[in-house]
DSSP file (Angstrom, degrees, kcal/mol; ACC not computed):
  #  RESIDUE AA STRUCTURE BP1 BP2  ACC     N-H-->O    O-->H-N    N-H-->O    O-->H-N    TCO  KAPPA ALPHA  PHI   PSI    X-CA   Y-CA   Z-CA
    1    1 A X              0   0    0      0, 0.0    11,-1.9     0, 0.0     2,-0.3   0.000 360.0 360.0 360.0 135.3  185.0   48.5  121.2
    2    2 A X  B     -A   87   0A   0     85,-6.0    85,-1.2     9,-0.2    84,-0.9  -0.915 360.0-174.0-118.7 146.8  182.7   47.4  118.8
    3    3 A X        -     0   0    0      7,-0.5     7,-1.0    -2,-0.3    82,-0.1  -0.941  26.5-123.5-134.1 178.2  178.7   46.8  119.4
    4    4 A X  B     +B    9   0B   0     -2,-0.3     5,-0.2     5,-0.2     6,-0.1  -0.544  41.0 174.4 -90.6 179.9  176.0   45.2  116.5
    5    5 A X        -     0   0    0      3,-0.6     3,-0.2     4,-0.1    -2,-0.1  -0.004  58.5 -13.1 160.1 119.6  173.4   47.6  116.0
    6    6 A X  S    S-     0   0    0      1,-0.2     3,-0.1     2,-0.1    -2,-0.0   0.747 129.9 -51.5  49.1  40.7  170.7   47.7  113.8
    7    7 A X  S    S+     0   0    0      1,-0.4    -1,-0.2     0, 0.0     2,-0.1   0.024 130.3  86.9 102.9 -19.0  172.4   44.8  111.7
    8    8 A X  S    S-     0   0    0     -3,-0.2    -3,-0.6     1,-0.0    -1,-0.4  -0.182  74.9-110.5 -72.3-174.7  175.9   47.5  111.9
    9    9 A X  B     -B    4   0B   0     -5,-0.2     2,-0.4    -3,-0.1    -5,-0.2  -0.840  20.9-165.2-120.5 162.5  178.3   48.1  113.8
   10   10 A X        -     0   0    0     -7,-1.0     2,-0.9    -2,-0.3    -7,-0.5  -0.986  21.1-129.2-141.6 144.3  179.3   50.9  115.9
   11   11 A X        -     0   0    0     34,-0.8    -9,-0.2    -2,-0.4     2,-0.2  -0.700  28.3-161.8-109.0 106.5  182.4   51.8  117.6
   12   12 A X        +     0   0    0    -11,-1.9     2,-0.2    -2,-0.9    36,-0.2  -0.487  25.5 131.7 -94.4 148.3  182.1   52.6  121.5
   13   13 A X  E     -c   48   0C   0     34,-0.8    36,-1.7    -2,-0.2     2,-0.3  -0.831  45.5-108.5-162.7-161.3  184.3   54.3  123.4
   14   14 A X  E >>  -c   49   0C   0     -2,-0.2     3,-1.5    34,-0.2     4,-1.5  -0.864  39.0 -97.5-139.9 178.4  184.6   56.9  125.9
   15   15 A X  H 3> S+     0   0    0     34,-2.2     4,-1.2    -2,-0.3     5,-0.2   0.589 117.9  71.8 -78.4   3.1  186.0   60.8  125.8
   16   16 A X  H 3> S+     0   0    0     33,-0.3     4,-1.1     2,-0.2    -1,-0.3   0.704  92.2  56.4 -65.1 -20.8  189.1   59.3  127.3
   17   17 A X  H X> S+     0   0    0     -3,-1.5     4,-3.8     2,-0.2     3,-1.6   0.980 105.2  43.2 -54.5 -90.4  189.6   57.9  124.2
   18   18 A X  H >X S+     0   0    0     -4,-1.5     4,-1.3     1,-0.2     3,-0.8   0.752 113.1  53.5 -13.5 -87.4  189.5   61.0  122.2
   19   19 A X  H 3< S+     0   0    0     -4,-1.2     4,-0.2     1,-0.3    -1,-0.2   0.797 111.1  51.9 -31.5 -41.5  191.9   62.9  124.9
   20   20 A X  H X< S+     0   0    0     -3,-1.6     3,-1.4    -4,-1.1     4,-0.4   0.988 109.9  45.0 -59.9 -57.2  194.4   59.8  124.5
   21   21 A X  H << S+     0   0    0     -4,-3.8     4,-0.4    -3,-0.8    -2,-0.2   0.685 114.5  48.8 -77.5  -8.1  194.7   59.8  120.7
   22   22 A X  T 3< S+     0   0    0     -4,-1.3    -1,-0.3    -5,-0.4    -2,-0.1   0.192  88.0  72.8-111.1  29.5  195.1   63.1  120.4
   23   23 A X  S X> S+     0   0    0     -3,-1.4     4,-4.1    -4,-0.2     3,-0.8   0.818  94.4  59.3-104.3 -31.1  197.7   64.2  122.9
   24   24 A X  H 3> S+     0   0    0     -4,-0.4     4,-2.5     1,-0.3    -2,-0.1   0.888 112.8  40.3 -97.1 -39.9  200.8   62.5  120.7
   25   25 A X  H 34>S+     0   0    0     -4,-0.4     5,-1.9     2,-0.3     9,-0.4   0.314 108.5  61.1 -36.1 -21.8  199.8   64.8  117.5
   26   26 A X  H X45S+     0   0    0     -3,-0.8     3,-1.7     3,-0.2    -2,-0.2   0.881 106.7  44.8 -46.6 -75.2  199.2   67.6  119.6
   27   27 A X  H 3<5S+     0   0    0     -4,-4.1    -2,-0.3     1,-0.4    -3,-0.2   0.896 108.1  51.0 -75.0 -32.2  202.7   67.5  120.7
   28   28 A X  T 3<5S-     0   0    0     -4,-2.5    -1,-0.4     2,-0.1    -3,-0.2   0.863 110.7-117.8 -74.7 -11.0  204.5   67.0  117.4
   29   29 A X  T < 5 +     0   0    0     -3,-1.7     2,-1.2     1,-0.3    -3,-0.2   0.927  56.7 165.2  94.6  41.9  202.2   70.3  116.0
   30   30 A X     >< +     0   0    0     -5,-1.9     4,-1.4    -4,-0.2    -1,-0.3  -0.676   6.6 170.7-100.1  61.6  200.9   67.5  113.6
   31   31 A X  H  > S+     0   0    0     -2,-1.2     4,-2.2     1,-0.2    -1,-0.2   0.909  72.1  49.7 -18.8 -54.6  197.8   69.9  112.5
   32   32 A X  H  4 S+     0   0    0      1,-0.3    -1,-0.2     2,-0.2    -2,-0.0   0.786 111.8  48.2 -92.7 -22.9  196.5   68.0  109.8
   33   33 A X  H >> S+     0   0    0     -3,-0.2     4,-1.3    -8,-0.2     3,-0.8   0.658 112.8  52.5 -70.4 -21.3  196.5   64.2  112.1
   34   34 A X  H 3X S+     0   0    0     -4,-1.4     4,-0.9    -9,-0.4    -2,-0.2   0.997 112.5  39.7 -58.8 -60.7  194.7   66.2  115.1
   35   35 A X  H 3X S+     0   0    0     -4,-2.2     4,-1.3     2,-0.3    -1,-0.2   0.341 114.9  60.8 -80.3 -11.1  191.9   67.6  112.6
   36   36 A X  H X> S+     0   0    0     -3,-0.8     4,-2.2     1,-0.2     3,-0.6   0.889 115.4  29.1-105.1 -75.6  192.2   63.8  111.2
   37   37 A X  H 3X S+     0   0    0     -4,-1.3     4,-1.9     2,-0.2    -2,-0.3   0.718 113.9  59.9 -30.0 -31.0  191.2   62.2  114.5
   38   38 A X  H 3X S+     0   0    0     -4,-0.9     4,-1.1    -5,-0.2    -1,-0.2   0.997 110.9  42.9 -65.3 -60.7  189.1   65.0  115.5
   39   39 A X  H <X S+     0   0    0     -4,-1.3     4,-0.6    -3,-0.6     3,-0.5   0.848 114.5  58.3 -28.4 -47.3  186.9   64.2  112.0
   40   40 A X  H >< S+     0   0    0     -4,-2.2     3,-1.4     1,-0.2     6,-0.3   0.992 108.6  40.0 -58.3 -62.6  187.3   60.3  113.1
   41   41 A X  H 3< S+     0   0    0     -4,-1.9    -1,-0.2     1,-0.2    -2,-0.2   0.583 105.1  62.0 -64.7 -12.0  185.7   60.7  116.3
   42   42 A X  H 3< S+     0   0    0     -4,-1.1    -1,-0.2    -3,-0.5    -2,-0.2   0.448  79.5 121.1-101.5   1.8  182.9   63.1  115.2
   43   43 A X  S << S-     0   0    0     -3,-1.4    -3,-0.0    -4,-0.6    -4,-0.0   0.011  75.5-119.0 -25.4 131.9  181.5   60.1  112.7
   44   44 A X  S    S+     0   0    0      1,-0.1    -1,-0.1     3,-0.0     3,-0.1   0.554 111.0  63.6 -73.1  -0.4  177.8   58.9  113.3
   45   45 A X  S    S+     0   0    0      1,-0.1   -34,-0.8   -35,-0.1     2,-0.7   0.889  85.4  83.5 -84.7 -34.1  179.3   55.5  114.0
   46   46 A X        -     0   0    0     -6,-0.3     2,-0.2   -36,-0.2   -34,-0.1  -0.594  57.0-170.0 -65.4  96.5  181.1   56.5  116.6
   47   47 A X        -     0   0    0     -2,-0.7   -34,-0.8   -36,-0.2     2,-0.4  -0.713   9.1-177.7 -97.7 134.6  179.5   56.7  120.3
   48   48 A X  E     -c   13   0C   0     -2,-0.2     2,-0.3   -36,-0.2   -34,-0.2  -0.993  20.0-164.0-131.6 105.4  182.2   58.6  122.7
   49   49 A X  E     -c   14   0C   0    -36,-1.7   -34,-2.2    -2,-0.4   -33,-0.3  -0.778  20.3-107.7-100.8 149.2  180.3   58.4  126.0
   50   50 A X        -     0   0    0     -2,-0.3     5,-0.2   -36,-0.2    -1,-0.1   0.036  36.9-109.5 -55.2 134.4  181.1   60.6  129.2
   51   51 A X        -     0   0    0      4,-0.1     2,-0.2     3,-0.1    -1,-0.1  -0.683  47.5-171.4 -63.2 141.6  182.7   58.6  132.1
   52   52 A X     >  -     0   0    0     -3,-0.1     4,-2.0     0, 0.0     5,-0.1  -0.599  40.2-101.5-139.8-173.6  179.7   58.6  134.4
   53   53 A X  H  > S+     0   0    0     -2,-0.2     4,-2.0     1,-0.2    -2,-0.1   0.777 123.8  64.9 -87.7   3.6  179.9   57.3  138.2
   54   54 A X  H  > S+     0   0    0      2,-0.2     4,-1.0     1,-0.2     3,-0.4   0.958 109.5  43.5-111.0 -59.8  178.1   54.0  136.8
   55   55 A X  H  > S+     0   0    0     -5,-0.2     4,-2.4     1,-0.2     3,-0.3   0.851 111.6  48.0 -20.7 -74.3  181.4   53.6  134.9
   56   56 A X  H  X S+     0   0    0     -4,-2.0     4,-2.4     1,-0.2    -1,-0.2   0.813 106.9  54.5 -42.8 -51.4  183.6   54.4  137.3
   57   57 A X  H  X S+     0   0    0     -4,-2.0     4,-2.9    -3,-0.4    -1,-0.2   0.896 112.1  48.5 -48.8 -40.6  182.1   52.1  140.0
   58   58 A X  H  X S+     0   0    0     -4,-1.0     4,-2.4    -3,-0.3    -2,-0.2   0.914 107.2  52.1 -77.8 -21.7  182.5   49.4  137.6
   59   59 A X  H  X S+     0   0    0     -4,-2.4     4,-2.5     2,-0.2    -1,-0.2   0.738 109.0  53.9 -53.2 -31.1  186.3   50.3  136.8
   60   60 A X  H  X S+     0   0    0     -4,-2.4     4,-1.1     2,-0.2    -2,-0.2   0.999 110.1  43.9 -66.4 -72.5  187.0   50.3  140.7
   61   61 A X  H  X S+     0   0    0     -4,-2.9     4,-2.4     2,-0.3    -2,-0.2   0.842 113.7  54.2 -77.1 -45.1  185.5   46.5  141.1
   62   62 A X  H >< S+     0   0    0     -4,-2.4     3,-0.8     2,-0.2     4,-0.4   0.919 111.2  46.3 -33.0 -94.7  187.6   45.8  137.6
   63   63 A X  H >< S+     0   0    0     -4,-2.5     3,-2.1     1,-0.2    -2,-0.3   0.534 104.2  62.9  -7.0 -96.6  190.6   47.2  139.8
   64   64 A X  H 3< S+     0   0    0     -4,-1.1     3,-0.4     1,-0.4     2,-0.2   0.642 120.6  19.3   2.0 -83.5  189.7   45.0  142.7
   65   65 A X  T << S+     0   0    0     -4,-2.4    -1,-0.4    -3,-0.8    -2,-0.2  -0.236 104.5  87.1-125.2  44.2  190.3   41.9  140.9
   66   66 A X    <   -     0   0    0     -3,-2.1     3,-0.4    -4,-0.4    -1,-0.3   0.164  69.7-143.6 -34.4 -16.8  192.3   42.8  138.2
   67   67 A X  S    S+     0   0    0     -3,-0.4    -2,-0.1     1,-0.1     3,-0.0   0.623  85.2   0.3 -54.6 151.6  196.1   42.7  139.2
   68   68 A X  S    S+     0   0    0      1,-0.1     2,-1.2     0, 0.0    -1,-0.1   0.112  86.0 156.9  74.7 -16.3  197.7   45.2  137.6
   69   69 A X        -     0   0    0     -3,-0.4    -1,-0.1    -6,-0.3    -3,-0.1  -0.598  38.8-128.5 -62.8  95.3  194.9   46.8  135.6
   70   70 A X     >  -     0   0    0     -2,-1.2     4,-1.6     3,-0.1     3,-0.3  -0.002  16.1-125.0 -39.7 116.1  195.6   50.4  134.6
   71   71 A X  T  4 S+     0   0    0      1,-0.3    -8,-0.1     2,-0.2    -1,-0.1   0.717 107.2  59.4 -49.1 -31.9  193.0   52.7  135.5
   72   72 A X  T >4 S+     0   0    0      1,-0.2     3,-5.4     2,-0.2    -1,-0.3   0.947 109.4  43.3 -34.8 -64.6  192.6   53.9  132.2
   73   73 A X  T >> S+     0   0    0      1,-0.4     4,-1.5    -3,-0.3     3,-0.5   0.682 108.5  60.0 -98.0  14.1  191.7   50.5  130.8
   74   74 A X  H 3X S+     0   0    0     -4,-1.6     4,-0.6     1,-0.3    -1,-0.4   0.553  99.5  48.3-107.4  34.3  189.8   49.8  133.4
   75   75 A X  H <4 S+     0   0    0     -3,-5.4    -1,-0.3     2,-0.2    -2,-0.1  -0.606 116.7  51.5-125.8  61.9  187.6   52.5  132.8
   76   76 A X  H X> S+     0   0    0     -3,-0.5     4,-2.7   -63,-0.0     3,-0.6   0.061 114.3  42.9-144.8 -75.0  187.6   51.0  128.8
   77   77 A X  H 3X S+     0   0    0     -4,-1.5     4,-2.0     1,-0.3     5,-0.2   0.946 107.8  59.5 -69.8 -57.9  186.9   47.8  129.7
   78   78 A X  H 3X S+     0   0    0     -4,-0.6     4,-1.9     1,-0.3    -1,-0.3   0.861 112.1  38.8 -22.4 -68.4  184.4   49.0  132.1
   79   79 A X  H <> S+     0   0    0     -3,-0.6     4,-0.8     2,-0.2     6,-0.4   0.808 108.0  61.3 -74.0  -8.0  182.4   50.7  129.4
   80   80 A X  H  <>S+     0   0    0     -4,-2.7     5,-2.6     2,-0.2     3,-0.4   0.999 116.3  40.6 -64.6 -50.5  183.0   47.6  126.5
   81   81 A X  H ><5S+     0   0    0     -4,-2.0     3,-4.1     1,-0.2    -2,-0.2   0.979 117.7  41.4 -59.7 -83.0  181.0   45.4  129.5
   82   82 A X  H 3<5S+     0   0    0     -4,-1.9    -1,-0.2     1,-0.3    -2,-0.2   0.626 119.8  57.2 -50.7  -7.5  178.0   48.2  130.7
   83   83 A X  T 3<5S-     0   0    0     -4,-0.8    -1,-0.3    -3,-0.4    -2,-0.2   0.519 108.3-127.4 -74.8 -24.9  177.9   48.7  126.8
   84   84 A X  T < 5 -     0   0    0     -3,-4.1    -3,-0.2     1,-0.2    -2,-0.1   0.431  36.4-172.1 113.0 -48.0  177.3   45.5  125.9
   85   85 A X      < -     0   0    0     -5,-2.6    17,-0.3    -6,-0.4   -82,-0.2   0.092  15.8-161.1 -45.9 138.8  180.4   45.3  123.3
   86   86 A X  S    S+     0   0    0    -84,-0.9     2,-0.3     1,-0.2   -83,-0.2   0.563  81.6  16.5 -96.8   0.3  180.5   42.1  121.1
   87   87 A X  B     -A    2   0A   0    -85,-1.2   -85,-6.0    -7,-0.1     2,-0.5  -0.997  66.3-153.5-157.9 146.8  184.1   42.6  120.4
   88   88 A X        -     0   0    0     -2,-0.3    16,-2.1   -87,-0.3     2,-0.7  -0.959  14.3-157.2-134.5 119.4  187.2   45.0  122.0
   89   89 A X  E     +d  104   0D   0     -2,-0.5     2,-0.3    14,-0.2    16,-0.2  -0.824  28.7 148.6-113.6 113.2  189.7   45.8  119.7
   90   90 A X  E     -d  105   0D   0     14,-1.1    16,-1.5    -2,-0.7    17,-0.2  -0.908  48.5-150.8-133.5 146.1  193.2   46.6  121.5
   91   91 A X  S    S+     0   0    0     -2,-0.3     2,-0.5    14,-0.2     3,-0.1  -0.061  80.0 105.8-111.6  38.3  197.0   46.2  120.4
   92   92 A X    >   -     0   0    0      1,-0.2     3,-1.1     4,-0.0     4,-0.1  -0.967  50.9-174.5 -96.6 110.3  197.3   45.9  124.6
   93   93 A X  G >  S+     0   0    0     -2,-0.5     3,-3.9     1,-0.2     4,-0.3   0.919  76.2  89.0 -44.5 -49.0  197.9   42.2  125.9
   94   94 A X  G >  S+     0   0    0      1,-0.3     3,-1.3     2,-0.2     4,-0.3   0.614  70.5  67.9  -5.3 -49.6  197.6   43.3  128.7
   95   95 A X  G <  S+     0   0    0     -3,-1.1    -1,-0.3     1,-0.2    -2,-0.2   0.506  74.4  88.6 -71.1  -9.1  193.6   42.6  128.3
   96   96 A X  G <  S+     0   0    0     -3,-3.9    -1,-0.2     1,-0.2     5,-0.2   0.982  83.4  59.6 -41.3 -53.5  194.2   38.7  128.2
   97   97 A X  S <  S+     0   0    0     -3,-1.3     2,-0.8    -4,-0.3    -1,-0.2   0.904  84.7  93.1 -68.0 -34.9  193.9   39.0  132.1
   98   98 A X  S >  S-     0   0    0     -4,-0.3     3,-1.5     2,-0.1    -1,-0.1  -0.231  73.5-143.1 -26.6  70.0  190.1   40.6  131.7
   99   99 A X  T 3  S+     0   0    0     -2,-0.8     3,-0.1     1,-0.3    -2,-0.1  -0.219  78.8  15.2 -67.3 143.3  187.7   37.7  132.0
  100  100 A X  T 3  S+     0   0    0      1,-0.3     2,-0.7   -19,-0.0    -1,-0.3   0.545  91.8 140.3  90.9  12.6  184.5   37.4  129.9
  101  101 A X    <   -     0   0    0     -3,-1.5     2,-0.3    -5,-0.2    -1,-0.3  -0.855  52.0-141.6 -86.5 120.7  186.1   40.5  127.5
  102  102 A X        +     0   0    0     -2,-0.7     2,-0.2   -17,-0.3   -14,-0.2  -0.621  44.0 160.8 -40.1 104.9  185.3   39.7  124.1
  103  103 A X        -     0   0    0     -2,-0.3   -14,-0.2   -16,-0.1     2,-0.2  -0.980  33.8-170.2-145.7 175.9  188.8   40.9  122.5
  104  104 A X  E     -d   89   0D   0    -16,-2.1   -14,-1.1    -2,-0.2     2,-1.0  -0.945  30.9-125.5-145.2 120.6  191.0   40.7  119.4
  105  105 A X  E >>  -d   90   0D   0     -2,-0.2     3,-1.3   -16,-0.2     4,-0.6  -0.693  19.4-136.1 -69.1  95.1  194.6   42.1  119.4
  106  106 A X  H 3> S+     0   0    0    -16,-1.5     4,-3.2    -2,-1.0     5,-0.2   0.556  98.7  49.9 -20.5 -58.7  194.8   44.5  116.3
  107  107 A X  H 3> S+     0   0    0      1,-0.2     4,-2.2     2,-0.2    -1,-0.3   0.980 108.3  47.9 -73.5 -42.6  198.5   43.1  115.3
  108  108 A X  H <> S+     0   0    0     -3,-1.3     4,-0.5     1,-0.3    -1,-0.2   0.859 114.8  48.2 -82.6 -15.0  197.8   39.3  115.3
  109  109 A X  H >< S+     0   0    0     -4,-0.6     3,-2.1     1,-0.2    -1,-0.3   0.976 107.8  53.4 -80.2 -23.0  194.9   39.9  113.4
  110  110 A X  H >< S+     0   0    0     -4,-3.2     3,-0.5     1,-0.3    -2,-0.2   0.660 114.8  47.6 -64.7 -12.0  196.8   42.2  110.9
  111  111 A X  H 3< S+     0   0    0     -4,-2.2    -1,-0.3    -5,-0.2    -2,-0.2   0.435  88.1  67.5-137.3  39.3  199.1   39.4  110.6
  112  112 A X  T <<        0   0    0     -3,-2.1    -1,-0.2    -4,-0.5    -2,-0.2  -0.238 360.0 360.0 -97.1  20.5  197.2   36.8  110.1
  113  113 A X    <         0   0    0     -3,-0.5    -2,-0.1     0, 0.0    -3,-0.1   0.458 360.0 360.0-101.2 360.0  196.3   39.0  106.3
C-alpha cells in the first residue's frame, strides 16, 4: 500500500504484514532472508501500524459485503482505505472485487517491462 507524502512515497501496511512475510523463511531456517525482511520493514519509509479496533470494525463491514474476502485482506484493505492509500500493490486478484481500491497487480505490471 502506497501513500504520497511530503511529495514521497511511503509504504503502509500493518504488523500482519510483517508476521506474513516472514513465516515462509522462518521455516526453511533461511537466516539471512528473515534478517533481509526484518531490515526491510524497519526502513523510515515504511509505516507498519497496529491493527486497532477502528481497523477491525472496518474489515468486518469489508466482510459484510465482500463475498469471499479473507479476513486477512480485509484487514489490508481496511487499512489501504482508513490510510488514505493512493495505490495497493498486490499479486492477489482476488482484490478486483474491492470497490473504490486503488490497486495494481505486481505481475501484470512486471510484464508490461
Amino acid at each position: 500500500m502506497w501513500t504520497a507524502q511530503q511529495g514521497g512515497r511511503r509504504i503502509v501496511s500493518s504488523e500482519l504484514t510483517r508476521m506474513e512475510t516472514l513465516v515462509l523463511p522462518i521455516r526453511l531456517q533461511n537466516v539471512a532472508l528473515t534478517a533481509d525482511y526484518r531490515r526491510l520493514f524497519q526502513q523510515r519509509t515504511v509505516d507498519l501500524l497496529p491493527i486497532t479496533s477502528d481497523i477491525l470494525d472496518r474489515a468486518a463491514r469489508l466482510r459484510a459485503t465482500v463475498p469471499g474476502l479473507k479476513i486477512p485482506d480485509a484487514i489490508h484493505v481496511a487499512i489501504a482505505l482508513l490510510r488514505g492509500c493512493t495505490l495497493f500493490v498486490t499479486n492477489d486478484t482476488g482484490f478486483r472485487r474491492v470497490p473504490s481500491l486503488p490497486f495494481v497487480i505486481l505481475d501484470d505490471v512486471l510484464a508490461g517491462l
